[in-house]
C-alpha positions in Angstrom: -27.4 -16.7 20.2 -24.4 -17.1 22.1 -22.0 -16.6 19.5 -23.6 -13.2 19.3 -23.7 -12.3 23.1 -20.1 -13.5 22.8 -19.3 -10.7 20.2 -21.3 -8.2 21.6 -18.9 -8.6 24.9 -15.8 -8.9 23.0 -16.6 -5.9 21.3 -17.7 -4.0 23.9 -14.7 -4.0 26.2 -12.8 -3.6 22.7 -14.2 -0.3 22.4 -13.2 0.8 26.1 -9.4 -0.9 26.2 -8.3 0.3 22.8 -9.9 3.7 23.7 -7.7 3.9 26.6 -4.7 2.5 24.6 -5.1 5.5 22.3 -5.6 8.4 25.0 -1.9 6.5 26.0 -0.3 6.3 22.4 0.4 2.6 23.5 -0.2 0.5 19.6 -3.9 -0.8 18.6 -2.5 -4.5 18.6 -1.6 -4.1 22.5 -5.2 -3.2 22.9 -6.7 -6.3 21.1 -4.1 -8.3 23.0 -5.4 -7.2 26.2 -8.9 -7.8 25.3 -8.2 -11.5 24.4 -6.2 -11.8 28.0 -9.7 -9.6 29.6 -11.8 -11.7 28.6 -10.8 -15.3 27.8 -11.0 -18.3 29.8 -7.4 -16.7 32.1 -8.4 -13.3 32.6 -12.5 -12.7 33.6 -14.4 -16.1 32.1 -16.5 -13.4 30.2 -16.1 -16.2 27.0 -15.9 -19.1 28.0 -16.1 -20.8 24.7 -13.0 -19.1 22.6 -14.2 -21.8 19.6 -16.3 -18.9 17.8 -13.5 -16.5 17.9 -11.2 -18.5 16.6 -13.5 -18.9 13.6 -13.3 -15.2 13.3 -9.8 -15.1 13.9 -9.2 -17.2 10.7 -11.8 -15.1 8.5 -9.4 -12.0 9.7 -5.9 -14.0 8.5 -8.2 -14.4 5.4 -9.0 -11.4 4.7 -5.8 -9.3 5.6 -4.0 -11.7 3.1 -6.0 -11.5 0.4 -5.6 -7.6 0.9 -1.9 -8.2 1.1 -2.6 -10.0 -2.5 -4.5 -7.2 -4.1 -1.6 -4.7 -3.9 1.0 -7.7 -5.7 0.8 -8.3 -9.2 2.8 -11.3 -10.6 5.4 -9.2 -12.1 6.1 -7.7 -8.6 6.6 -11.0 -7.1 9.1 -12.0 -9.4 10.7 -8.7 -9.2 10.9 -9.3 -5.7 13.3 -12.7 -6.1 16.3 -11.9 -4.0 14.2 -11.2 -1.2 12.6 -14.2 -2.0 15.7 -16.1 -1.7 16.7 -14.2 1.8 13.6 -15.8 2.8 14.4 -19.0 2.4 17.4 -18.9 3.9 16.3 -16.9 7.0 14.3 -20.1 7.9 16.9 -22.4 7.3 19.5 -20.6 9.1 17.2 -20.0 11.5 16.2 -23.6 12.4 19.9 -24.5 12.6 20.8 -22.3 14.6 18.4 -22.7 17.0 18.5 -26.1 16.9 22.3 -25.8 17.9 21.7 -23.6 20.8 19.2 -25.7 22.3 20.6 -29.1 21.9 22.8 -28.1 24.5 19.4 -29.1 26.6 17.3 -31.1 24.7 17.5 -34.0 22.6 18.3 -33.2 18.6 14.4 -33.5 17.4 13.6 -31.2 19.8 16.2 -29.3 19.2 15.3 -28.9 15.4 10.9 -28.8 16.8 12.5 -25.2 18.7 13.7 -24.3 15.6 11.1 -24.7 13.6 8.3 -22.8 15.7 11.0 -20.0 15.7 12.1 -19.6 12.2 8.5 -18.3 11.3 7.0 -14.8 12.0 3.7 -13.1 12.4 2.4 -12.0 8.7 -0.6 -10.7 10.5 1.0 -8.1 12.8 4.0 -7.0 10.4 1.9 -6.5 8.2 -0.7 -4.2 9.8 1.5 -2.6 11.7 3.5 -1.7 8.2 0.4 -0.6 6.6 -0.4 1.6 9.7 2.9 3.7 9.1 2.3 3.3 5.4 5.5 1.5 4.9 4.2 -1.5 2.5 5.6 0.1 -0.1 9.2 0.9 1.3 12.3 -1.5 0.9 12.4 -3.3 3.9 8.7 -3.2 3.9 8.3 -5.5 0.9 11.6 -7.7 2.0 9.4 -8.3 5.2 6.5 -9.3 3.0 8.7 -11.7 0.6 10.0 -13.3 3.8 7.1 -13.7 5.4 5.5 -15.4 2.2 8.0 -17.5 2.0 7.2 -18.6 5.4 3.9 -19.1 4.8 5.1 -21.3 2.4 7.4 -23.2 4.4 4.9 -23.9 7.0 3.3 -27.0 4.6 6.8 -28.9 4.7 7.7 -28.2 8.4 4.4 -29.7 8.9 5.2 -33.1 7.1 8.9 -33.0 8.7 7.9 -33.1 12.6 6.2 -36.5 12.7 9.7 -38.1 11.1 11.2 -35.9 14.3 9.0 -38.1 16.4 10.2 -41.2 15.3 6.9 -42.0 13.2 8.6 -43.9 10.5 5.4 -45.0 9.0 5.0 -41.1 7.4 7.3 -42.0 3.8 8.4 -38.1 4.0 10.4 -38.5 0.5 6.6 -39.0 -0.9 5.2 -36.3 0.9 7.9 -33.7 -0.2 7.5 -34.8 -3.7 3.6 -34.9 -3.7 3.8 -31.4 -2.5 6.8 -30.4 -5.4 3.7 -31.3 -7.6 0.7 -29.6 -5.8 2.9 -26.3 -6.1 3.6 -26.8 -9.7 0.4 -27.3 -10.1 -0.8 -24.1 -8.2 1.6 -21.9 -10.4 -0.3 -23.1 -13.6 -3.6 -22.5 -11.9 -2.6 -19.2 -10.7 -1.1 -18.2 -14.0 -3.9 -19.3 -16.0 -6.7 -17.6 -14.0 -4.6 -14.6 -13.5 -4.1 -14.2 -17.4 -7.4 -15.3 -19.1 -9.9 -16.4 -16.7 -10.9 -14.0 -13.8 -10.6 -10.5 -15.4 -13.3 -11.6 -18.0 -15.3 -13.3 -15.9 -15.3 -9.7 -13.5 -15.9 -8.0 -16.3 -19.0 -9.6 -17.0 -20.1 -9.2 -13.2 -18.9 -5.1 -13.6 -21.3 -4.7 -16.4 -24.2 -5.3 -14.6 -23.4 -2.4 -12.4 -24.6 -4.2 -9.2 -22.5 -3.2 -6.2 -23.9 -6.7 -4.5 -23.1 -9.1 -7.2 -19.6 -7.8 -7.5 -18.7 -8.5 -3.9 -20.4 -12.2 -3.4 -18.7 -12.6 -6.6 -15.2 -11.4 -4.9 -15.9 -13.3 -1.9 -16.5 -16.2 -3.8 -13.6 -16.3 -5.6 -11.6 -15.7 -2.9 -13.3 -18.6 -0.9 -12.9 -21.0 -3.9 -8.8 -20.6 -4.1 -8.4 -20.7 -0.8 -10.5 -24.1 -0.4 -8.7 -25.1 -3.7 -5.1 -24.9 -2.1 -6.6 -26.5 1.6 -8.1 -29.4 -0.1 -4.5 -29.9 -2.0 -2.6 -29.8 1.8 -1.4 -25.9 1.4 -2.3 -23.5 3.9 -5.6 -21.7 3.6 -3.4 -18.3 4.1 -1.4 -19.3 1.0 -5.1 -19.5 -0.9 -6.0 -16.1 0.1 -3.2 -14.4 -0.7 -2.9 -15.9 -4.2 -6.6 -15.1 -4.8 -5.4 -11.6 -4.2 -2.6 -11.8 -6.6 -5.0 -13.5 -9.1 -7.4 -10.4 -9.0 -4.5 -8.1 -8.7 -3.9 -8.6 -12.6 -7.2 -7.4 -13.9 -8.3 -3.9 -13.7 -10.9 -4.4 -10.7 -7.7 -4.9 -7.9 -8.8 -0.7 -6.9 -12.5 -1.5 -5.8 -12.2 -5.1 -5.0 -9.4 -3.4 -2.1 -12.2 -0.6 -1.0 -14.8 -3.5 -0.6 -12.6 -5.6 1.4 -11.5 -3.3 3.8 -13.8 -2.9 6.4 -13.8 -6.7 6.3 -10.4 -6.9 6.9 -10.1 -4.6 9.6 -13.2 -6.1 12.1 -12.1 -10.0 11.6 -8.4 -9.0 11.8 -9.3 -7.6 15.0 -10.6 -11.0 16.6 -7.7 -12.5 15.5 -5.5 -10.4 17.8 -8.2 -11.1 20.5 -7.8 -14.9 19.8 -3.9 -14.5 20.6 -4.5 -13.0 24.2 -7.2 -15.2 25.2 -4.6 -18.3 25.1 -2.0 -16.7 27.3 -2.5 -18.0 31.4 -1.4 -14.9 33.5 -0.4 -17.2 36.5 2.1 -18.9 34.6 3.7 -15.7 33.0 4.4 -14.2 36.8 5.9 -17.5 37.9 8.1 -17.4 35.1 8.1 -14.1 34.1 12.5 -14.0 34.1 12.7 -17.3 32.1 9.8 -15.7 29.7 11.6 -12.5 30.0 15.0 -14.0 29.1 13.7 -16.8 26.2 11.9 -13.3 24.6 15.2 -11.1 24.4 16.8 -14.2 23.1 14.3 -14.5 20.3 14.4 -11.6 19.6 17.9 -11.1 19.6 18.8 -13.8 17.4 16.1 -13.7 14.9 17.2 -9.6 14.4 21.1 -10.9 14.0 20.2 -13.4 11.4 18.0 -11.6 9.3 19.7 -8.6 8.7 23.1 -10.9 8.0 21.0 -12.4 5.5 19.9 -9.3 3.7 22.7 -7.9 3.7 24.4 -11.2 2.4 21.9 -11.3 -0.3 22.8 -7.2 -2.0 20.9 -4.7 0.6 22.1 -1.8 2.7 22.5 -2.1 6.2 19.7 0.1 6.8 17.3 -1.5 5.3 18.4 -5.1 6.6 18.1 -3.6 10.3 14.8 -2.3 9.7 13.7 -5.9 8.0 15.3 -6.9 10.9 13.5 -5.5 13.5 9.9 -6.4 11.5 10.7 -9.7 12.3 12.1 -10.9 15.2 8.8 -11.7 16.8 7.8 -15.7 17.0 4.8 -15.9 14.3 0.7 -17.2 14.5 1.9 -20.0 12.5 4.0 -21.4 15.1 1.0 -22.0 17.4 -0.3 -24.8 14.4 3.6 -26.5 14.7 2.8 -26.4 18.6 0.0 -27.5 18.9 1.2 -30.8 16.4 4.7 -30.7 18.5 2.1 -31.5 21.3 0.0 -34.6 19.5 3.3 -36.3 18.2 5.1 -35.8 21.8 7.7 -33.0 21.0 6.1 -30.6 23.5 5.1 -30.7 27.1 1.9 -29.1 28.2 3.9 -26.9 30.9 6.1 -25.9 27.4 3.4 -24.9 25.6 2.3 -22.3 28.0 6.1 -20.7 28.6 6.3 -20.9 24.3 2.4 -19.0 24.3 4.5 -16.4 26.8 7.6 -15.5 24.9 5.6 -15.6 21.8 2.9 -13.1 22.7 5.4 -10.9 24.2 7.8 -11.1 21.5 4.6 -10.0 19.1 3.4 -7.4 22.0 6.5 -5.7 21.6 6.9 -5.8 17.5 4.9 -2.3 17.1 7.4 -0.6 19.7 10.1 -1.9 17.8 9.2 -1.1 14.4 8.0 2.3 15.3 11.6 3.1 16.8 13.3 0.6 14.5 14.7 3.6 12.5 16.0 5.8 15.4 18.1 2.7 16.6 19.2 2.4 12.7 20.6 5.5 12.7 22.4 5.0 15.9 24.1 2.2 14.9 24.9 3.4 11.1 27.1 6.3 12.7 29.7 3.3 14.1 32.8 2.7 11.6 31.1 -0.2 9.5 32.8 -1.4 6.7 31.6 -0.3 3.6 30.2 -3.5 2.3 28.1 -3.9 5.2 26.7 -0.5 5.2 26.1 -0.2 1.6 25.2 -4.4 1.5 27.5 -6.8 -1.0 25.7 -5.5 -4.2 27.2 -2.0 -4.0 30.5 -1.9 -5.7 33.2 1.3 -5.0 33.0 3.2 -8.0 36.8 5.1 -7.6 35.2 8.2 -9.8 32.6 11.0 -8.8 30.1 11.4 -11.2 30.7 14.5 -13.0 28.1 16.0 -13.4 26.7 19.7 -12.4 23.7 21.5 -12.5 21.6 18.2 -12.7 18.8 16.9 -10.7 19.1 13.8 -8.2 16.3 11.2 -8.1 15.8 9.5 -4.9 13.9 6.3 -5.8 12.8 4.9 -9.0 9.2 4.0 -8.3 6.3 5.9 -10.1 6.9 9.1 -9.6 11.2 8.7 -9.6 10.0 7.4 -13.4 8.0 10.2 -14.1 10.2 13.0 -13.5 13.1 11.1 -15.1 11.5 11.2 -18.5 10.3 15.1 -18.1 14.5 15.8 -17.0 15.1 13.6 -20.7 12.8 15.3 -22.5 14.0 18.7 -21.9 17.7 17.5 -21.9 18.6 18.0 -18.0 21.1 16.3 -16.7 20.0 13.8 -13.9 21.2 10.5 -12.0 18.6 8.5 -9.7 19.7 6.7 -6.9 17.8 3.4 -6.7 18.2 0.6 -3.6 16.1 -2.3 -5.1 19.4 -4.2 -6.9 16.9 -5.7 -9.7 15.5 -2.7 -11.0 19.3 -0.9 -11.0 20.3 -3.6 -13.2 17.2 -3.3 -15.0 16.8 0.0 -15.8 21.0 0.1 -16.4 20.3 -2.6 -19.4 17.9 -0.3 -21.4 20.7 2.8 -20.8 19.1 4.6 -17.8 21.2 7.0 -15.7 21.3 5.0 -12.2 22.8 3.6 -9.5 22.6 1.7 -7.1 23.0 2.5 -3.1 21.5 4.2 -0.3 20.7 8.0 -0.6 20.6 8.6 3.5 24.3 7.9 3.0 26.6 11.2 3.2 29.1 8.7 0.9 26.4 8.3 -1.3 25.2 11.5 -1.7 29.1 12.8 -2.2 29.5 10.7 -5.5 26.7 12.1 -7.3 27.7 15.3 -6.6 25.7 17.1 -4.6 27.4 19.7 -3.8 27.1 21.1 -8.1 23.4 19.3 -7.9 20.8 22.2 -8.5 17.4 19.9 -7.5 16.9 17.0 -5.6 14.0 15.0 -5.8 13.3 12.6 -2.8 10.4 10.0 -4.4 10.5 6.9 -1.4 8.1 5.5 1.1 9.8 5.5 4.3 9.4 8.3 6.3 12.5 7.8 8.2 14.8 8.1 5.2 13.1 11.1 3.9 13.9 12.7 6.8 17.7 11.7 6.4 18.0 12.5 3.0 16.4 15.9 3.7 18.9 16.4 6.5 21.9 15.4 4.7 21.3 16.9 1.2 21.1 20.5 3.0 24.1 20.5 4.9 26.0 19.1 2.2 24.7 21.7 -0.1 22.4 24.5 1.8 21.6 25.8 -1.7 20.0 22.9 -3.2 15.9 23.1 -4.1 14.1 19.9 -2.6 11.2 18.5 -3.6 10.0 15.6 -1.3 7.0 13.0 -2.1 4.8 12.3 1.1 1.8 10.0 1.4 0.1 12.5 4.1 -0.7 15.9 4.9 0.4 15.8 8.3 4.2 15.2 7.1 4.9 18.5 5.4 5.0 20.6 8.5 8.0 18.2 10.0 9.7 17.8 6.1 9.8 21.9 5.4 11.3 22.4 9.3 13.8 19.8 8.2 14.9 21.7 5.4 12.7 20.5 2.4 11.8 23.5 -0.2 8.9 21.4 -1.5 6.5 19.1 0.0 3.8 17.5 -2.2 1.6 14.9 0.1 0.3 12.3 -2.2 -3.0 12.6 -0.6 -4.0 16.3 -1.5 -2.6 16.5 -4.7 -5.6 13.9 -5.3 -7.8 16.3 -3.2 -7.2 19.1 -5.4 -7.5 17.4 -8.6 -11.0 16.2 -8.0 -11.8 19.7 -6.3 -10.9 21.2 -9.6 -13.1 19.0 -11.8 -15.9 19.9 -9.6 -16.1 23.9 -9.9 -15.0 22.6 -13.8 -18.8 20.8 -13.6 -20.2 24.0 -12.1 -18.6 26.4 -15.1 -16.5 28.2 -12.8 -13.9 29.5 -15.1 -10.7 27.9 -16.2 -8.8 30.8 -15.4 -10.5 31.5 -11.8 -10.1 27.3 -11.3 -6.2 27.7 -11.9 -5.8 30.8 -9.5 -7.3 29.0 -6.9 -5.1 25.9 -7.2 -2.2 27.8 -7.6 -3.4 29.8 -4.1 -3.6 26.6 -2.5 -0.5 24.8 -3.4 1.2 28.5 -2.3 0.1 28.8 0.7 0.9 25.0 1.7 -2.5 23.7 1.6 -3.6 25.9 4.0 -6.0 27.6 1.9 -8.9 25.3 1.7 -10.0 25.7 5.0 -10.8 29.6 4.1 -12.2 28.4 1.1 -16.1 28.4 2.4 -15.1 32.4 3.4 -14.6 33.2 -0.4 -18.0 33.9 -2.9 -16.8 32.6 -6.6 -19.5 33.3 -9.7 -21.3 30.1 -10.6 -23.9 29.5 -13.5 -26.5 27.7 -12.8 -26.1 24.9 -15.6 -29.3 23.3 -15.8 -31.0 26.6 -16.5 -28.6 27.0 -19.6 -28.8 26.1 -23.3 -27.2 25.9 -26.7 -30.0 25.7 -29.4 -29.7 25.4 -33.2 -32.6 28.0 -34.4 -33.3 27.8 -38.0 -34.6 31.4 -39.6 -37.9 31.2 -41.1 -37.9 33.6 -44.6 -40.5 36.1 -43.5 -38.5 36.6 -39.7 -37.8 40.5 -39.3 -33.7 39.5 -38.7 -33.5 38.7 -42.3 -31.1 40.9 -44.2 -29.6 42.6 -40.6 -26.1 42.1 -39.4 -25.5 40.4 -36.1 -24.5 44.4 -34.2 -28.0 45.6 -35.8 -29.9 43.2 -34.0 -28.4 43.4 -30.5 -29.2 40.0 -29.7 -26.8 39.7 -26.1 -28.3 43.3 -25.1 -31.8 43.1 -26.3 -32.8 39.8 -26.4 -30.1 38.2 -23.6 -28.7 35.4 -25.7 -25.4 35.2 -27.9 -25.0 33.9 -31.3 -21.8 31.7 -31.4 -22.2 30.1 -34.8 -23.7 30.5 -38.3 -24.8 27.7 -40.3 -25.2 28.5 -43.7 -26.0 25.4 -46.3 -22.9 23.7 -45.7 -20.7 26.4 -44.6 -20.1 27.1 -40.9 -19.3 30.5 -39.2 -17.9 30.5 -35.6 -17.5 33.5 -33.7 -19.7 35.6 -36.2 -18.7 39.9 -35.9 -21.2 42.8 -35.7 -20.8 42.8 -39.6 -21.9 39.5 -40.6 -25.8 39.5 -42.2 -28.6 36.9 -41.2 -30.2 35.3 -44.2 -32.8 33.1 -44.6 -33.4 29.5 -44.1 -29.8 30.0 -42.3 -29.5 28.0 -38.6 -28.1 30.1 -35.5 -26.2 28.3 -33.0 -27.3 30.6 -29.7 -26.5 30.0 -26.0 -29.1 31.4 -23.1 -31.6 30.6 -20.8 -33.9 28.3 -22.5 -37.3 30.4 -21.6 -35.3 34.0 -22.8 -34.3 31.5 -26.3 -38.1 30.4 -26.6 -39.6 34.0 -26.0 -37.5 35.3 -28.5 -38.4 32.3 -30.9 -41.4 33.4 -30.9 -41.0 37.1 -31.2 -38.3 37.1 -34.1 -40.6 34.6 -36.3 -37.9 31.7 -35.8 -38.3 27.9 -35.3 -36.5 25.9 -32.2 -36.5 23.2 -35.1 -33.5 23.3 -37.0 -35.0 21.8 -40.2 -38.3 24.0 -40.5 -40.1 26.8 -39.8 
């Protein structure tokens, strides 16, 4: 009962804190931050027992992961391998360096313990906050998700490393690194092999019996088994949940497995947030609050500076290392595990710990300010005279020719729809070039003969060497919002005569993307609207032509229309009250030896004759002319009661095959 009395309170001042946060546009993280601080054991002793929600908390880093998971497939992993690599080196450069700095202080295995808790970042609050602004999907967005996998990752070794920094030479760490080379060998063939032939039959199975229930214990389940499967082998349970995801992302039930989880995901990631602000002592913050203050901007400072040096080192644009940059420079959830063994194997003083639970809390308080104004400082600092290499990152090389082209479309990123309107410009023989910034699908796509290139389209350089200026269309197909903009914004005063058509995931982006200059907006989420408000007056026989008009009207008028739709009166038929019969003529029926005109059948008897079966031979579309013989089978359309009066009156049979 307490655990529930517990929620109930937890909950409760939830509500009223993030409420308030709202009203104030201050993030939804900050909230839940602030409810852990409210009502933990430092703020107003309403739980005094934070055991339970750190239960929760772990269901939530669960849950969001798996998510994560479910919107990977294995192909998109591997495609993401340079970021893969940045993230490897982010953490090593990132414990030497800090290491360095603060063995200026502290002894060197305390020096390399600071670097360590440092190196990782919060998966849990990049990520939300990414999927918030719907930027999962953008170039920094899934560098931020490689690193922080990669992380994850890393967390198992730096585990086994910090009792050999104690001085406990009983731990044979040559054994332990190449037990766990094995255990993640072993993972990979798991993973592969239940990806490939195991789990989508096995969810197929479960799908066929059309139980809602069943599907999601059996989800749950799965999830739940992978994840124990990868604890019990000394891998995180994090790394278990997210492969799960991957796992199910290769079968065809990745779409509702992600709708079911959801909700989920949302509530226990939630008490996770809570957890984190329960921990941090108020008193200790305001007697320290310029060394806290001071240790946070350093962080954060140095974590920005090596990461975005690393993606640039490893082939990508400035912009795009800032803004991966800026994701994460905060001190991550993980760290609190390497803290709290720092502690037990006498690397960290309790008096420590607290000032570390400061800086880290406010360096992950302050991530959704960051990333939200991440690319207005980007911009800021792209307008400085950067050498070329660092603005365009080491992959871009200086083509000394401008691509010669006129009249031809530009694509802006070569995801789905990029793809799409590539092979419709082949197809018809218009000239095109696409403008990629993922360096492994540029040389991809460059092998099999595509027109592309590699760089950064919110570039004025960039947008100079495919010509703009001749460039009759541009199409802008990216995720992040803050590029659009710049493209938008570029593209028109470099050529004011240029047609734009712009992708957006929302409604509420077109307004802002038409005042910046874009001729076109098409937000991802009506376009989906309308096509499943088209199949609906389809079901109710409104006509194809009236169907068209009104789609047409819509997409016109900017979307606008709908919400005068319930003022308009469209003709419907009532299906259900409709048929099509097959009537056989019996020989002694008075139509026999009468044309189709004579009998008047639409006029007098209300129902149309569409076909004429006669033996073997069909007639569609039978004229006035054509006569009705005997034993031949009408195909008629009506009202069924009209068809059955007139059954009887004419001397037919509803049953094709008497009289």
């Amino acid at each position: 009962m307490q655990i529930l009395a517990n929620i109930l309170i937890i909950l409760s001042i939830a509500i009223a804190v993030i409420y308030i946060c709202n009203r104030f546009k201050i993030p939804t993280i900050i909230g839940l931050l602030l409810t852990g601080l409210l009502v933990g054991p430092y703020g107003f002793q309403f739980v005094k027992t934070p055991d339970e929600v750190e239960l929760l908390s772990e269901i939530g880093i669960i849950t969001l992961l798996f998510t994560i998971g479910l919107e990977l497939s294995l192909e998109e992993i591997t495609s993401l391998k340079r970021a893969i690599v940045a993230g490897v080196l982010q953490v090593l450069v990132t414990i030497v360096i800090v290491a360095v700095i603060m063995f200026v202080w502290n002894s060197f295995s305390r020096s390399v313990f600071f670097g360590f808790i440092v190196s990782l970042s919060s998966t849990a609050i990049v990520l939300k906050i990414l999927q918030e602004y719907a930027l999962g999907d953008s170039p920094h967005g899934r560098i931020s998700l490689a690193i922080l996998i990669v992380q994850d990752i890393a967390i198992v070794p730096l585990m086994l490393f910090i009792p050999l920094l104690s001085g406990d030479v009983n731990h044979s760490i040559t054994t332990e690194m190449l037990l766990l080379l094995l255990k993640g060998g072993v993972v990979i063939v798991l993973v592969l092999v239940l990806a490939r032939y195991v789990i989508p039959k096995f969810l197929f199975e479960i799908a066929k019996t059309r139980s809602r229930e069943l599907f999601i214990i059996s989800v749950v389940t799965i999830c739940l088994a992978i994840t124990v499967a990868t604890y019990s082998l000394g891998l995180s349970i994090e790394l278990g949940a997210f492969l799960a995801g991957v796992i199910i992302a290769a079968s065809e039930y990745s779409g509702q497995t992600f709708s079911s989880m959801i909700p989920f995901r949302d509530l226990f990631t939630s008490f996770f947030f809570i957890s984190i602000g329960m921990l941090l002592d108020p008193s200790i913050v305001m007697l320290n609050i310029i060394t806290m203050s001071s240790l946070s901007l350093g962080v954060i400072a140095i974590k920005l500076f090596i990461v975005t040096v690393i993606v640039i080192i490893v082939g990508y644009p400035l912009r795009t290392a800032l803004l991966t940059g800026f994701a994460l420079a905060q001190i991550g959830e993980f760290s609190f595990i390497l803290a709290q063994i720092g502690i037990a194997n006498g690397l960290f003083k309790g008096s420590e710990y607290q000032l570390f639970l400061s800086v880290a809390i406010l360096s992950m308080a302050v991530t959704p300010f960051m990333i939200k104004y991440s690319s207005l400082i980007t911009d800021i600092i792209l307008k400085l005279p950067l050498p070329r290499a660092i603005v365009y990152g080491l992959a871009y090389t200086v083509n000394t020719y401008k691509e010669e082209m006129k009249d031809h479309i530009i694509i802006v990123g070569y995801g789905i729809n990029g793809k799409n309107v590539a092979i419709a410009a082949k197809s018809i023989n218009i000239p095109y070039i696409i403008i990629e910034m993922n360096p492994e699908t540029v040389k991809k796509e460059k092998r099999e003969g595509e027109n592309i290139i590699y760089g950064d389209a919110s570039q004025e350089d960039m947008l100079h060497h495919v010509n703009i200026e001749s460039a009759r269309v541009l199409v802008v197909a990216i995720a992040d919002r803050a590029a659009i903009k710049r493209v938008i914004v570029l593209a028109k005063r470099l050529n004011p005569n240029i047609h734009s058509i712009v992708r957006a995931r929302f409604v509420g982006d077109m307004k802002e993307l038409i005042e910046l200059g874009a001729d076109e907006v098409i937000p991802e989420e009506y376009e989906t609207s309308i096509e499943i408000f088209a199949r609906v007056l389809q079901y109710y026989d409104v006509p194809r032509n009236d169907i068209e008009t009104l789609v047409t009207a819509i997409r016109a008028k900017g979307y606008a229309m709908l919400r005068q739709l319930h003022n308009a009166s469209y003709d419907t038929i009532p299906i259900d009250e409709i048929d099509m019969q097959a009537i056989r003529v019996c020989s002694g029926s008075p139509v026999v030896g009468k044309s189709i005109g004579q009998m008047q059948f639409r006029k007098v008897h209300q129902f149309s004759v569409v076909a004429i079966k006669r033996g073997n031979i069909i007639v569609p579309n039978p004229g006035a002319d054509d006569v009705i013989e005997g034993d031949d089978i009408l195909y008629v359309v009506g009202k069924r009661e009209i068809i059955a009066k007139a059954v009887a009156v004419l001397q037919l049979s509803q049953k094709a095959n008497s009289c």
